[in-house]
N, C-alpha and C positions, 0 to 999 in steps of 0.2 A: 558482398553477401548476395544482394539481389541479383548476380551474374551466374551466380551457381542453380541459378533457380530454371531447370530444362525449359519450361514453359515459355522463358521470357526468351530463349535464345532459338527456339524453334517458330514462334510468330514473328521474330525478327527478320528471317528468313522464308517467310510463308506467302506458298503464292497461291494458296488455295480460300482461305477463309479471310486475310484481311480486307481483301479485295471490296467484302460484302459487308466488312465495317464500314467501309467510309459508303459502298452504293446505297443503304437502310440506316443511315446514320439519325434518322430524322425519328427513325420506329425506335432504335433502339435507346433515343435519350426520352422519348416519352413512356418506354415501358418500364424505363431505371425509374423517373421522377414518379409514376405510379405507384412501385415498388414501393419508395420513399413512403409516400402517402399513406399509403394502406398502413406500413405501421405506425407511422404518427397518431391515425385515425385510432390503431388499437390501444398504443398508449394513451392517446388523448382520451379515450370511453372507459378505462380503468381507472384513471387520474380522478375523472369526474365520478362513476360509479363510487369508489373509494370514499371521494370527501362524502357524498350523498348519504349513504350507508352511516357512516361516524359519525355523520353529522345530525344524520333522522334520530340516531339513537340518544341525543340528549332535546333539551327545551331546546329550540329556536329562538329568538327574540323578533325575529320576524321571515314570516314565511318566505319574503323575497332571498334567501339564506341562503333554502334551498329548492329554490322554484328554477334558477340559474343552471345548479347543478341537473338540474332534471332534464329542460331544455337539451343541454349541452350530452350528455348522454343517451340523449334520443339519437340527436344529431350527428355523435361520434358513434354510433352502434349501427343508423342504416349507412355512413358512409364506410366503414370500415368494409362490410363485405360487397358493395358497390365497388370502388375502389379496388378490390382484390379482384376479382370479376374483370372488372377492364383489365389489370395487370395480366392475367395470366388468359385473356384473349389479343392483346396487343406481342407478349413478347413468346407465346405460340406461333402467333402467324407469321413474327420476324425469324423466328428459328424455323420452320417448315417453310418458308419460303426462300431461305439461306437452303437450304437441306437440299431441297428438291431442285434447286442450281445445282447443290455441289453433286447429286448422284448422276447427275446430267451430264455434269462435266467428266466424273468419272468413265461410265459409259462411254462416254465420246473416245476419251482417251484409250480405253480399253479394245473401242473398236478400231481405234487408228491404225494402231501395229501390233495384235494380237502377237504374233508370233516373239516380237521384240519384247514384249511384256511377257511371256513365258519364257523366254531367255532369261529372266532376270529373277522369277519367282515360280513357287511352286507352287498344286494347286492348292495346296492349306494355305500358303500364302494369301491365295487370292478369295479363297475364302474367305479369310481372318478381315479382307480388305471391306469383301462387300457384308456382310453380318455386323461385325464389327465399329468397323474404325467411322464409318459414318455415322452410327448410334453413337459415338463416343466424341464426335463435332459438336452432335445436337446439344449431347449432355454436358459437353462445355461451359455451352450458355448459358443453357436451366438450369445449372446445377452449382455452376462456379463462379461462370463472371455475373451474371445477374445479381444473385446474389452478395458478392463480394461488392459492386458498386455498390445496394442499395445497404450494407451493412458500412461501406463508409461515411456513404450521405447521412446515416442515424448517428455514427458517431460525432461528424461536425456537430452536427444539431443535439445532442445530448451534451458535448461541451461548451458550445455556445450557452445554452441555456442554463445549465447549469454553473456555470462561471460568473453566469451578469448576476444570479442568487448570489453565490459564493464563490469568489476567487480561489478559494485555498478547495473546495471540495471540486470544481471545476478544474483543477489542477489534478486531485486525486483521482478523478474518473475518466481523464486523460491516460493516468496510468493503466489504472485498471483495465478499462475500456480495450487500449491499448495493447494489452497483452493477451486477451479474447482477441483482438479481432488481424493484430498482425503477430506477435511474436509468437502464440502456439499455432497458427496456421503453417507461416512459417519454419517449427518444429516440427512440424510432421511433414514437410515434403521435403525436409533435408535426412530426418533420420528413418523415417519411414515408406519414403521414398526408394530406398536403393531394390527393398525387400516387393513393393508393388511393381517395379519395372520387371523383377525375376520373377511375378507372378505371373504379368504381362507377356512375358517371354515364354514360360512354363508352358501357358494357355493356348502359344501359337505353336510349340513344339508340337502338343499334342492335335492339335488340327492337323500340322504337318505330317506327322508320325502315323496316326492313326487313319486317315486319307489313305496316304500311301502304303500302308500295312492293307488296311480294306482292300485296295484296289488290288493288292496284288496275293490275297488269302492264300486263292490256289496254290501259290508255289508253295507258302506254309506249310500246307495241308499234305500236299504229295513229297513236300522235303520231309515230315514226319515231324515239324517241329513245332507243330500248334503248341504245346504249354511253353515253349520261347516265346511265344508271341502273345502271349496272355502276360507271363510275366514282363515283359519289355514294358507292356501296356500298363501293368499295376505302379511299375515302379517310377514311371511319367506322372502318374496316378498321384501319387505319393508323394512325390516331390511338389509335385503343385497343392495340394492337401497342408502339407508342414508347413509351407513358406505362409498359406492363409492364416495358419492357427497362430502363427507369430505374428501376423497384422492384427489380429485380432484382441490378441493379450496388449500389446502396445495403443490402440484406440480404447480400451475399456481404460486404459492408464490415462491416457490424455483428456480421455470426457472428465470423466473424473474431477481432472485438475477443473474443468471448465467450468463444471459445477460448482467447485470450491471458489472457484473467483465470483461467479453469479452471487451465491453467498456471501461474501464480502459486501458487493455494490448493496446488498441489502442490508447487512448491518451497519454499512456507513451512514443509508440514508436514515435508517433509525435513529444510529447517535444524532447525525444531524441536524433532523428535524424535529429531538428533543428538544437539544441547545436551542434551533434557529426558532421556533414556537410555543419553546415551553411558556415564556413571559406573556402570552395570549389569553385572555379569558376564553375560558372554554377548553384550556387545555390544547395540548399538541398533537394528541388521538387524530385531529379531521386530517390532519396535513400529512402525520406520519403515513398515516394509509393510505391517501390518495399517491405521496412518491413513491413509495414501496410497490404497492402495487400496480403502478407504469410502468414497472420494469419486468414486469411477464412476460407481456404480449413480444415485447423486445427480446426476450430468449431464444423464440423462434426463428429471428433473424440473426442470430447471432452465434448461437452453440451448433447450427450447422458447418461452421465456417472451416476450422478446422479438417472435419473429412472432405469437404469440399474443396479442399487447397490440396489434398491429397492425392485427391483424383486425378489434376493435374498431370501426373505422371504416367499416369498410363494413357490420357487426351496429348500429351507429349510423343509418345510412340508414334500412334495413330497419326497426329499430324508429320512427323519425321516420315513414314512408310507411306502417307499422301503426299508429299512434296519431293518424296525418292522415285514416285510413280511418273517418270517421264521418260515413257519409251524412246531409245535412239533411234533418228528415221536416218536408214542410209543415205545415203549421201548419191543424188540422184547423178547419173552419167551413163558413161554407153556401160551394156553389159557384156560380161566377161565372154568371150566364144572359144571353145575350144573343142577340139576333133579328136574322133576315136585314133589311136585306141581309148582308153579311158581308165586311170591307172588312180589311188585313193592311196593317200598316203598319212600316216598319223605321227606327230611326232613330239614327244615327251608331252602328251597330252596331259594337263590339270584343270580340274572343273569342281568349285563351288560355288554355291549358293550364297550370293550376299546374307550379310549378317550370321552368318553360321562360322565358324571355325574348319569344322569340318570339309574336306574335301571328299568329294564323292568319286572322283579319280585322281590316280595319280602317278604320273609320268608312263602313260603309252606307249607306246612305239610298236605300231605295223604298217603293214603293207598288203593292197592289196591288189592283185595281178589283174586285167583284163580276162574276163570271163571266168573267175576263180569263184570258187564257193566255198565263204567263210561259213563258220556257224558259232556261235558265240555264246556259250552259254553262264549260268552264275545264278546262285538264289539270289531271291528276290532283296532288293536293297543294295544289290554286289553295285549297280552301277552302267545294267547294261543296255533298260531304257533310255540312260541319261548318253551315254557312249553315243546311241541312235542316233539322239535330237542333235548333236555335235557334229555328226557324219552329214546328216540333210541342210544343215546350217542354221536350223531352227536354234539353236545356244551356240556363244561366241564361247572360245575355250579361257579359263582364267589365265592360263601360261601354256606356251607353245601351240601348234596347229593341228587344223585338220584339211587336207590339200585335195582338191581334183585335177590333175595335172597341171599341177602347183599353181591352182588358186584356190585362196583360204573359201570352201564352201558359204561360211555367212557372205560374201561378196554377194552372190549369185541371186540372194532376193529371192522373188517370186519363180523366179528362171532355173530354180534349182531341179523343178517337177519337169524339166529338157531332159536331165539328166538320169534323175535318182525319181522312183515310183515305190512307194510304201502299202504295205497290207496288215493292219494292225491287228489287234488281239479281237473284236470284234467289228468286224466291216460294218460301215452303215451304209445304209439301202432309204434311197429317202421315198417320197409316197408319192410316186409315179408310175411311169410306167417299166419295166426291165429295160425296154428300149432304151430311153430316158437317164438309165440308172446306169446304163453301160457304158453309152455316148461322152459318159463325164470324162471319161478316156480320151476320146475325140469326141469333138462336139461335128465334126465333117465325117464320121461314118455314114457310109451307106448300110441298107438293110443287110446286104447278103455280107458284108464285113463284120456284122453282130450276128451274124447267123454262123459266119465263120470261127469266129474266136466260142460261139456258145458253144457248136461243135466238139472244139478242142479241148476245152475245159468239162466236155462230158455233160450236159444241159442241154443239147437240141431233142433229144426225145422229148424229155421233160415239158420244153417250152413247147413244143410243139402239139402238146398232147393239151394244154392251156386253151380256154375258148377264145381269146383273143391271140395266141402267138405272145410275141413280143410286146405286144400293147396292152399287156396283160400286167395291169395296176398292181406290185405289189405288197400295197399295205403300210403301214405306221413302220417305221425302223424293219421293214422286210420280214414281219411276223410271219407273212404265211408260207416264208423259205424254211428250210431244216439249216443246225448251224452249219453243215458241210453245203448246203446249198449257198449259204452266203456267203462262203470264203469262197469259191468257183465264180460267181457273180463280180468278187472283187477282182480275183485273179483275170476274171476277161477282162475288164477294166485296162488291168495293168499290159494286157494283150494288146489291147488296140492303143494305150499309149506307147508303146513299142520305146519305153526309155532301155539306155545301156545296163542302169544297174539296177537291180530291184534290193531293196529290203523291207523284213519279215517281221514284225516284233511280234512274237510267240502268238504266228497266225492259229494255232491248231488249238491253243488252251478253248477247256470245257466241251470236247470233241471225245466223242467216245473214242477205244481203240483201233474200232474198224475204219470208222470213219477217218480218222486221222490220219489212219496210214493212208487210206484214198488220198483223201487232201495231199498229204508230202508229196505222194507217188505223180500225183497232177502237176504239182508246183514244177516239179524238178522236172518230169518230163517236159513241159512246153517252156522252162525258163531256160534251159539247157544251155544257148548260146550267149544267156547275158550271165552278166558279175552279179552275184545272191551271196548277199549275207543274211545271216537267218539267227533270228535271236531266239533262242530258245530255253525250258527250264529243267527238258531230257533230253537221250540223246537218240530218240528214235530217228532212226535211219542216217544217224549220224556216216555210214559207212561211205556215203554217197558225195560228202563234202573232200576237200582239197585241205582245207586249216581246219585245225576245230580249238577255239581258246578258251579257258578259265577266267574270269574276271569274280577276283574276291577281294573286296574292303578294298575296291579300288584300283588294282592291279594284276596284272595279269598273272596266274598261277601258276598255269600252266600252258603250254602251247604245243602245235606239231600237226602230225597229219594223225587220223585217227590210227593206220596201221603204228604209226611209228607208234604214238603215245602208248597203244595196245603193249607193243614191244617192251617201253623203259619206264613207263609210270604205273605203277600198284595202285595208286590211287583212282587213276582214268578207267584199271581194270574194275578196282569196287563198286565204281559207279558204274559201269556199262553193265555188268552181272545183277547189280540190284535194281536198275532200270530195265533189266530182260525178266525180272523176279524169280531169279537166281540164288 
């Protein structure tokens, strides 16, 4: 039974957090044994209160009676919240000191092989990672295992004690006890478990989904399909909604029961400490009240156990997708060399996302010529980002390749940027100087070779009209460029790295009309002799490519030269007429 239990089989294998069991092993058995105390301390000041109370309320026969009790009530009243004070300063500082290793460790790893680690996940993923999953480390401790020790150590100590009383009722709240503190915890992370891991999952789709829907609005918008995308949104919505409301009606069932058993431990001790003190002068009133009411303070530790065994299941994820976090670093040796021409081959290409079902492509197959110009187009989600990061080597393919004169791209490592030079949907421009910002191209430009590529890219008036020239700071993220000004800035860039192939990912979005066609009209004019693929979400100036493909739900739709498609596809026609606003 306890093998089914994800928890125990995922720290089994954990190389992230047990490590810091056994390095704080010293903190965390003094913040369990506090734990203990504190509610001892609170039983113990009830127990005595109780008799005190029951006891003031008849004749004394001698004040020493209840002068004991009094003492003792003092004494259990300032160490109870003493006691709780140290606990919850002692096993704070073990969990945030656990914590702020493991975000460190993360980090580290993050920065190792960034690219290998976005091969692997997306950005909701990595969201989900740092938001997430290390709050749900913390709350492991605070929440579940602290707890669950210091609810076992009450239970020794309640059947101890209560056993050397009475054998047969120390027997009974073995049971009881028992079924509080292991068989409904228990209960709930088998039956209630399956429905918090689909919560768990729910929560990450929609990071996932909605990320990537955000990111990529525009194409929504100018596809015409913003209320798709509202409802896509509701109905992720919604399924994560439903799956809660069933958690919910299921814990309001289980507390429930935990109450009904609390009620029990209290009618037992009643009966019992009729029987066990009725023959007492004075009655069984002092005794009855003081057991009864020890077992309050103890509720606390106790009826949270259950959701806290529950929770388990989604600190189970978390720990799974931190111990799945270990970037593959390639495998260091000489790098791949090879000479123009320079020929890109794709073949039955398949690409997903761990843990997902879904495949975001599926089964490829192009080709693409030396100096040819692809253009690639597909709504948004079609696949053709992800197509990209396959082509640069940044993502290994699930099944079959992606070749540069038949080597798999992921080979090529850092070495890829020899080859293949990128201008994404937003260029960044970092806060230096233009010179600076160009040079990242070549870092061995001379002036008049960034004077040259400014030239060509249509910018040396510009720059030159600037009171420093080229040393001329441009600002946080290149604020004080126009966006057409910033894709020229990249595009020299891509000038003075003079790689064979360029690609594009839908350099032109958020570019007015005019401007845009400037842009294309630039690209194409000075990329002229290199291989351009150009990913885009219309098809302006598509007239001007070699290939132009369809990529929908993963596969290619359509394909061909733009003349031909014009010729035998009705559909290529619709869209090129509604993209002319025809």
């Amino acid at each position: 039974m306890l093998k089914k239990i994800p928890l125990l089989r995922a720290l089994k294998h954990d190389r992230w957090v047990r490590p810091f069991l056994y390095r704080y092993r010293k903190t965390l058995v003094l913040a369990i044994t506090l734990g203990i105390i504190t509610f001892v301390c609170g039983a113990g000041l009830m127990f005595s209160a109780g008799f005190l109370i029951s006891k003031s309320a008849t004749r004394p026969e001698n004040i020493l009676l209840v002068y004991v009790p009094i003492v003792l009530t003092r004494a259990f009243g300032i160490a109870r919240p003493a006691f709780r004070y140290l606990e919850r300063l002692v096993s704070h500082n073990w969990v945030l000191k656990m914590t702020s290793r493991l975000r460190q460790k993360l980090y580290d790893t993050l920065e190792h092989d960034a690219a290998s680690f976005s091969s692997k996940y997306q950005l909701g993923d990595i969201l989900g990672l740092l938001s997430d999953d290390v709050s749900h480390v913390q709350n492991l401790y605070l929440r579940t295992i602290f707890p669950m020790f210091v609810a076992w150590g009450l239970y020794a100590i309640i059947v101890v004690a209560l056993g050397f009383l009475s054998p047969l009722l120390g027997l009974w709240m073995l049971v009881v006890f028992g079924l509080i503190i292991f068989a409904i915890p228990l209960w709930s992370v088998l039956v209630n478990g399956a429905r918090q891991e689909y919560e768990k999952r729910a929560k990450d789709e929609l990071y996932v989904n909605l990320t990537d829907n955000v990111m990529g609005i525009a194409d929504w918008v100018l596809a015409g399909r913003g209320d798709s995308y509202l409802r896509l949104h509701d109905q992720n919505e919604q399924r994560y909604q439903q799956v809660g409301r069933s958690m919910r009606k299921f814990e309001h069932f289980r507390d429930f029961l935990v109450q009904e058993l609390i009620l029990v431990v209290v009618i037992s001790l009643v009966i019992w400490g009729a029987w066990r003190f009725g023959g007492q002068a004075g009655g069984p009133a002092n005794w009855i009240a003081a057991f009864v009411l020890a077992v309050f303070p103890l509720i606390d530790a106790l009826a949270p156990l259950p959701a806290a065994a529950q929770e388990t299941n989604v600190y189970t994820n978390s720990l799974v997708r931190l111990n799945d976090l270990n970037p593959s670093v390639k495998a260091s040796g000489t790098v791949p060399t090879i000479t123009a021409p320079y020929r890109l081959e794709l073949s039955d290409l398949h690409y997903a996302y761990p843990r997902t079902d879904k495949e975001v492509l599926q089964g490829i197959n192009l080709a693409i010529e030396p100096g040819e110009k692809l253009a690639i187009l597909g709504r948004s989600g079609a696949g053709k980002s992800t197509l990209a990061a396959l082509i640069r080597g940044d993502r290994t393919p699930t099944h079959g390749s992606v070749k540069l004169n038949g080597v798999a791209t992921d080979h090529f490592g850092d070495q890829i940027a020899d080859y293949i030079s990128v201008i994404n949907q937003q260029p960044y421009l970092f806060n230096t100087t233009i010179a600076n910002n160009i040079r990242l191209g070549n870092e061995e430009a001379t002036d008049a070779e960034i004077w040259d590529v400014l030239k060509r890219v249509g910018l040396k008036k510009m720059v030159e009209d600037l009171p420093k020239g080229i040393e001329t700071k441009v600002d946080e993220a290149g604020l004080r460029f126009s966006g057409g000004e910033r894709h020229r800035l990249a595009l020299a860039r891509i000038l003075l790295k003079n790689t064979p192939i360029v690609l594009l990912d839908e350099p032109t979005v958020g570019l007015d009309p005019i401007t845009e066609q400037a842009v294309i009209t630039t690209i194409l004019d000075q990329l002229a002799d290199k291989t351009l693929i150009w990913i885009n979400h219309h098809l302006q100036g598509i007239e001007r490519f070699d290939q132009v493909i369809f990529v929908e739900e993963g596969r290619l739709a359509m394909q061909g030269t733009p003349s031909g498609l014009w010729q035998t596809s009705a559909r290529y026609r619709e869209l090129k007429k509604a993209d002319q606003g025809r």
